[in-house]
N, C-alpha and C positions, 0 to 999 in steps of 0.2 A: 275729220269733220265731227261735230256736236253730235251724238247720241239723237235731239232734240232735231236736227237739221236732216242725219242720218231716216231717222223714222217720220217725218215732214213725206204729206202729200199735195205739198203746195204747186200749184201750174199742173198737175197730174188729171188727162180727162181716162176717169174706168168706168169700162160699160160691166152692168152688172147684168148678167139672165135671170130673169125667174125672181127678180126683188121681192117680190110681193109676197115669198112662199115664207117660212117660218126661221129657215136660216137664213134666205134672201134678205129679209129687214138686217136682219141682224148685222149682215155682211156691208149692206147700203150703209146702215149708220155708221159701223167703223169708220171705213171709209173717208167719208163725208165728215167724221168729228177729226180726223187727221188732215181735212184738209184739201182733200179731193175735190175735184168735179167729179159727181157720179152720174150716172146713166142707167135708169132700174127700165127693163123691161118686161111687157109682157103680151100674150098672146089678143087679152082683153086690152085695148090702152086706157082703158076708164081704171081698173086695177092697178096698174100703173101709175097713171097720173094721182091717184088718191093716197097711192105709197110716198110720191114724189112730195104731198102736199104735207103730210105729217112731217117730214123732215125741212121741209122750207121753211113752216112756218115756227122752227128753229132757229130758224138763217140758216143752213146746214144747204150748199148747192147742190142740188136733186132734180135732175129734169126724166122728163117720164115719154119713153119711146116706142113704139110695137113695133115686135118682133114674132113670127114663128116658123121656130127653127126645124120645123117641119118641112117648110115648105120656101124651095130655092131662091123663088124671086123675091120673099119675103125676108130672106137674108141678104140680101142682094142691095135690097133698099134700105135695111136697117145700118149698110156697111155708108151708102150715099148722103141718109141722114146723119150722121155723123162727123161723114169728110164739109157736108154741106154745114153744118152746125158748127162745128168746131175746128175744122182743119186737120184733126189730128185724132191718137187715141195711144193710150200711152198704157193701158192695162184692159186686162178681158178678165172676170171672172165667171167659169164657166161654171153655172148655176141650175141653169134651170132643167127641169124634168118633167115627161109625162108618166099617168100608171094609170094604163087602161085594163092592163091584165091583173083580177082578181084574188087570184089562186093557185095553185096548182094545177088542178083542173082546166082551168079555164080555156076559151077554147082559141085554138091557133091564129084565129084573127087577131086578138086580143094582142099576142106577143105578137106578131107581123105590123103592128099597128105602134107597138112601141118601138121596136128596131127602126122603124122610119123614122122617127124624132130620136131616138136614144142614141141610135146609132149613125146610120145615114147622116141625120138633119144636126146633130153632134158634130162631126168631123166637117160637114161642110164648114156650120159656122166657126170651128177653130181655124180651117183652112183661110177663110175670106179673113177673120180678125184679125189671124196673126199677120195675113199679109198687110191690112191697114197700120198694124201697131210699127211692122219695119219698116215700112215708108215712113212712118213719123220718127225714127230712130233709136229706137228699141222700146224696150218697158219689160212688161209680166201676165204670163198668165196664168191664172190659178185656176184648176178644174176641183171640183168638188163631188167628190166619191163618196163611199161610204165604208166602215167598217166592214159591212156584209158583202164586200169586194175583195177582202181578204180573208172571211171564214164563210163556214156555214153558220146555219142557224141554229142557234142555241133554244133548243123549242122551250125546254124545262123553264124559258120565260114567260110562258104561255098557261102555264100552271094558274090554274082556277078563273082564268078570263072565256070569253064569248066572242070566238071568227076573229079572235086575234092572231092565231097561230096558224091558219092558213096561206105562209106568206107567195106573193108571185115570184117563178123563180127569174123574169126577167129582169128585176132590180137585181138579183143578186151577177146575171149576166152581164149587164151594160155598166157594172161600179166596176167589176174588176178590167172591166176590156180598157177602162176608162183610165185606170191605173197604170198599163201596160201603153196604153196610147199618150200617156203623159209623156212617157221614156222614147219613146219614138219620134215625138212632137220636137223631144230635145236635141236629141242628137239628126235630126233631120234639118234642123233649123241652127244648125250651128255656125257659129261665125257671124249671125246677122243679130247680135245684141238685145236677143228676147232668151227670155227664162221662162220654162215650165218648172210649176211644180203642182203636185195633188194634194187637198186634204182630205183625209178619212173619217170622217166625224164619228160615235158613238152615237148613242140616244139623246134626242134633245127633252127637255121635260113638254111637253103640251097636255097636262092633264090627263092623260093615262089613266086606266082602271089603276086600283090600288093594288090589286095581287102582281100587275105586271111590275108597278115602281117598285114594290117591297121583292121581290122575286129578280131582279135587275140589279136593283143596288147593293144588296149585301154580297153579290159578286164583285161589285167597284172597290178597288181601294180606299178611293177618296168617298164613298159610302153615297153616291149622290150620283143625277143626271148630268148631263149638262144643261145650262143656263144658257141666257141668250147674251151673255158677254163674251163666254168662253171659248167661239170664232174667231171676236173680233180682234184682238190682239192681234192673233196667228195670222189673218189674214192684210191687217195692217203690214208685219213685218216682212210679209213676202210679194206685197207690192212696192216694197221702199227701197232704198236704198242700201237700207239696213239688210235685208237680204238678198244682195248684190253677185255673192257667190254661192247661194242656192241655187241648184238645179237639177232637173231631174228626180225631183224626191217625193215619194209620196209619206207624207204627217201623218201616223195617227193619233188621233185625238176622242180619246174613248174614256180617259179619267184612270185606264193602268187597267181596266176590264179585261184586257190580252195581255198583260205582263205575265 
């Protein structure tokens, strides 16, 4: 097959979580310029739909659906709106997050309150997608971690900023559980024509104090954050075809930060 054919997201409907956030866009538009139908969701559907409208009025097929994966029925319906819209669903990227806990500190509500979405309201909705995806006859799903799921926090990034370096440690809990439950997802679901894989992302640049950028990137190889193109590739290739015999893997993608 063509390279061109091979990485073609043509006839492909993927629901994306969490579109609206900073790598959600980013992850919608790959997507959708290879071809896709995408599906951005979110908890607000006004946020949604406003993400959805920026890439339409591309031509770019964006439709805008609420979801929160918080809360069961409300996944429930996001799986019916779909079968009902489309028939089908042929990719899931698992995107979205909440962070209600602050800091360290913070107090145990806070993280009881994220495990219910992070975790919980997580594994439901891979549970219900992945089953709509093998009914439709297979596809991919892509959960979205983070670096800070395979290390600790490197504070000395925090050097000369303000309540930046106070990080919560329940992002660092639910990236790596998230990691672990990618490999699980695979070899649980084997034989029925869906792939897991995880990416790790690094720092994305959103304006940052300057001591954080400068203090950050002279650890990177490539001397630099990441951009908002530097998903889209990765996330293209491991919905396509082209990454047909990926599985179970989680990416990182940090610019060589961990090399």
């Amino acid at each position: 097959m063509h390279i061109k054919q091979l990485l073609s997201l043509k006839d492909k409907v993927i629901l994306v979580t969490g579109g609206s956030g900073n790598y959600g866009k980013c992850i919608v538009e790959g997507l959708a310029e290879a071809d896709a139908t995408v599906i951005t969701t979110s908890r607000d559907i006004g946020s949604a739909q406003a993400t959805a409208a920026i890439f339409t009025e591309r031509g770019l097929d964006v439709h805008a659906m609420e979801a929160d994966q918080g809360d069961h029925e409300s996944v429930l319906a996001l799986k019916q709106n779909i079968t009902g819209t489309f028939g089908r669903l042929d990719g899931f990227v698992n995107n979205a997050v909440s962070r209600p806990m602050k800091g360290y500190n913070a107090p145990l509500s806070q993280f009881e309150e994220s495990m219910q979405v992070n975790a919980t309201g997580m594994l439901d909705l891979l549970r219900e997608m992945t089953e709509l995806i093998v009914m439709s006859g297979g596809g991919s799903v892509i959960n979205i971690a983070s670096m800070m799921g395979m290390f600790g926090p490197d504070l000395s990034n925090y050097d000369g900023t303000e309540k930046m370096g106070d990080l919560p440690p329940d992002y660092f809990f639910h990236n790596a559980g998230l990691i672990n439950l990618n490999r699980y997802m695979a070899q649980m679901n084997a034989g029925k024509n869906v792939r897991f894989n995880c990416i790790s992302p690094g720092g994305l640049f959103n304006n940052q104090p300057a001591a954080f950028v400068s203090n950050y990137t002279k650890k990177v190889p490539l001397r630099r954050m990441a951009n908002h193109d530097d998903i889209k590739g990765l996330v293209v290739l491991l919905a396509s075809d082209a990454g047909a015999y990926i599985n179970g893997e989680n990416i990182l993608m940090d610019g060589g930060l961990n090399a």
